[in-house]
Structures are given as structure tokens and as C-alpha cells.
N, C-alpha and C positions, 0 to 999 in steps of 0.2 A: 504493500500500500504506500509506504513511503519513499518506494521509489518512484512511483506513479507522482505525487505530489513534487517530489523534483524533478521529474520529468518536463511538467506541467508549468513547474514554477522556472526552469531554465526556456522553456519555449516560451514564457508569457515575457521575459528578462531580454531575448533576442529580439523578437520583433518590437519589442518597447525603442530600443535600439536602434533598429532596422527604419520603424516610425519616424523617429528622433532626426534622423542623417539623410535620409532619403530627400533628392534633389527636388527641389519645386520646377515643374519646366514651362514657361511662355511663349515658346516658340520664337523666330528670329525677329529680330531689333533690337535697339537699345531700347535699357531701361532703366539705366539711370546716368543720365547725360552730363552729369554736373561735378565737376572736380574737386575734389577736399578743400574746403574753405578753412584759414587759418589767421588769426589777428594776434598779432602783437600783445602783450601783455605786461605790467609794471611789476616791479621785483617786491619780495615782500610777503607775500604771501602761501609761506610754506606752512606745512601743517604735517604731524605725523601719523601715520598709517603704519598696524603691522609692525610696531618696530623699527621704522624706518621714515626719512625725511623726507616729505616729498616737494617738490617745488616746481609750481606750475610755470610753462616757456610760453606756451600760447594756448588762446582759446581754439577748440578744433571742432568742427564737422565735418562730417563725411555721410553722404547717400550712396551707398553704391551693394552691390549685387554680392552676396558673402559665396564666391567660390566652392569655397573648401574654411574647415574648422577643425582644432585640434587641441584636446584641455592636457593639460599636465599637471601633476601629484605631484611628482619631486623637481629636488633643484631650489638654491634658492628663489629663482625668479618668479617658482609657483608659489613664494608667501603671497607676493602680492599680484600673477597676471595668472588664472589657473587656465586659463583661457587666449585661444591667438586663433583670431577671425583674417583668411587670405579672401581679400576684398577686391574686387573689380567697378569702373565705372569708362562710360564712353564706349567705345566699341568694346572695351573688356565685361562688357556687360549685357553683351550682343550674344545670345545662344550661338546662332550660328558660325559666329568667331570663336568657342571656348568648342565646340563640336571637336572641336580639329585638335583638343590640346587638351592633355594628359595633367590636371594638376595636383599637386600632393603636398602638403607639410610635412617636414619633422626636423627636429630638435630646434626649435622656436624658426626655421626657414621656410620660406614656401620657393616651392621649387616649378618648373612647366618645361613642359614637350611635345614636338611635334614631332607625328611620323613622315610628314613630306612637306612642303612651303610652307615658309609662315601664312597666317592667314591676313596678317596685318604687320607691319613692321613692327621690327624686334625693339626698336624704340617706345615706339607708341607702345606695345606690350607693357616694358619697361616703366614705362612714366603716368600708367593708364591701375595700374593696380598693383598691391601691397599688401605685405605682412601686419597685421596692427597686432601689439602687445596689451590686451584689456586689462585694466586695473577697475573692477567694479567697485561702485561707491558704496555700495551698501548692500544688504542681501538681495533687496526687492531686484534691483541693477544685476546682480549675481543670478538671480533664477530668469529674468529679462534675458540675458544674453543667452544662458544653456538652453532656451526655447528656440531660438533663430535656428531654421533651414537653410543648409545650404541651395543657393537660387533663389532666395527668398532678396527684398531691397530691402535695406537696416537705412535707418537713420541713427547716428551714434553722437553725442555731443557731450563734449565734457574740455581735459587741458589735456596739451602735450607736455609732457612732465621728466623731470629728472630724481630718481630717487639714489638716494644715501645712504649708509650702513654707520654706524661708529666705526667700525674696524676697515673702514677706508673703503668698502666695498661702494660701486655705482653705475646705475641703469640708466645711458640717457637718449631721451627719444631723440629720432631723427626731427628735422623742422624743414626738410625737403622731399619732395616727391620725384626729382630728378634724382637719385642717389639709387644706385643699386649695390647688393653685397652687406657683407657684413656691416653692421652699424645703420643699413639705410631704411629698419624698421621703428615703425610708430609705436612709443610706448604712450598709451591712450588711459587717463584717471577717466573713465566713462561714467558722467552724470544721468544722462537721457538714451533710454531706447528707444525707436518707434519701428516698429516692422511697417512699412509702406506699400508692400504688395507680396 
């Protein structure tokens, strides 16, 4: 009998899962056309989180189309981002453009491939979507974001931030969307979610 109930309870555990990550599809166009908005910000207003200092660089938004997503446990970068949303906007947000292309995270990268032409230049690829490192503000923000499907348009607003350790340890966001490679992801204190479509 109690194998049955775990049986039961591993299938109900999978497609909960399955439910969870399964892509939203719109079929071709863009759908969300509008490039990361970011504003300048005055110094001053650090605050700590987690153990750790954090200190807002700019205020940030972002509309755009969540790829791919990937939570991490360990490490210390999972005290504070247990969560990294690979986002697209402009043509990177165009099904018909991601059709063609292979994307995948891991260990905080988001990575893409094609198996013959780009579909769009490797620039525009490049400078059209990114890695974001979420720092949720609060729980409610915390359960907001483990809801997001990949496919799905997120609005995400909050700071781009640099955080501190005492022990000299530091996480800091990029403040450019031309930047690729190491260093060229968003480390995002996310205030606001809105799933848009």
C-alpha cells in the first residue's frame, strides 16, 4: 500500500514540475518590444539583507519574455538570488527566432545555440537578452517569481545593486546590456512582478 502512495505521490511531484516549467507558446512575433529601462540613482541608500550590504546602482525595469529559468540551493550567491531568470526582448522574444536556438542555464550562465544560421545576428542576440540574478524582496516577490513560465512576459522592477560580505566578499551587477561574458549579468533586488501575458 505504501508503495502505491509513493508511487502516487512521486507522479503527483513530477508533473507538478512538468506544470511548473512547461513553455507558454504564442506563436511568431514579438512580444515584448521594449529594452530594459534603467535611471541613475543617488548614493546612500544601502540597506542590509541576508547578512549582507546591499547598495542600490540604479533603478531597473525590464519587460521581456523569460526564456529559460534556473533556482539554486547552494553557493553563497543562493543566500541572496535563489533564482536566475535568462530573459529575452525585441526579436529575442520572437518564437520564431528562439525556434532555431537551443537555450540553457547553468552555474549562474545562460548559454544559446544554433544548429545552422543565426536567425538574427549574433549581436543583436547578444544585446537583445540576458542573465538576470533575482534578489526577491520579500516572500510574497519570492513565491511571484517561482510562479513565472518560461514564455511567459514578466515585468520585473526593482534596483540594480551591489552587495557586500564583511569578509571582503562582492556581487556586482552589470549596468550595461552591451556587455557579454563573465561579469555582464544583472544582479536585480526585484520589488515588483507582473506577468503581462
Amino acid at each position: 500500500m505504501w508503495k502505491r502512495l509513493l508511487l502516487v505521490a512521486l507522479i503527483v511531484w513530477g508533473a507538478h514540475g512538468w506544470w511548473k516549467t512547461r513553455e507558454l507558446q504564442h506563436g511568431p512575433g514579438v512580444v515584448a518590444p521594449i529594452a530594459p529601462e534603467q535611471t541613475s540613482i543617488g548614493s546612500g541608500n544601502t540597506f542590509d539583507l541576508n547578512g549582507y550590504r546591499i547598495t542600490p546602482l540604479a533603478d531597473f525595469v525590464v519587460q521581456a519574455r523569460l526564456l529559460s529559468r534556473e533556482s539554486y540551493r547552494l553557493g553563497r550567491e543562493a543566500d541572496l538570488s535563489p533564482i536566475d531568470f535568462a530573459l529575452g526582448w525585441g526579436r529575442m522574444s520572437d518564437e520564431a527566432v528562439l525556434s532555431a536556438m537551443d537555450i540553457r542555464q547553468s552555474n549562474r550562465f545562460f548559454f544559446w545555440h544554433v544548429q545552422n544560421e543565426l536567425p538574427i545576428p549574433r549581436r543583436e542576440i547578444e544585446t537583445s537578452a540576458a542573465n538576470m540574478h533575482l534578489i526577491p524582496a520579500d516572500k510574497t516577490v519570492s513565491n511571484q517569481l517561482d510562479r513565472v513560465r518560461p514564455g511567459q512576459v514578466v515585468r520585473l522592477s526593482g534596483y540594480l545593486v551591489r552587495a557586500d560580505a564583511a569578509d571582503g566578499w562582492r556581487w556586482v551587477s552589470s549596468l550595461s546590456r552591451e556587455d557579454v561574458g563573465a561579469g555582464a549579468c544583472e544582479l536585480i533586488y526585484v520589488k515588483d512582478v507582473r506577468v503581462e501575458l
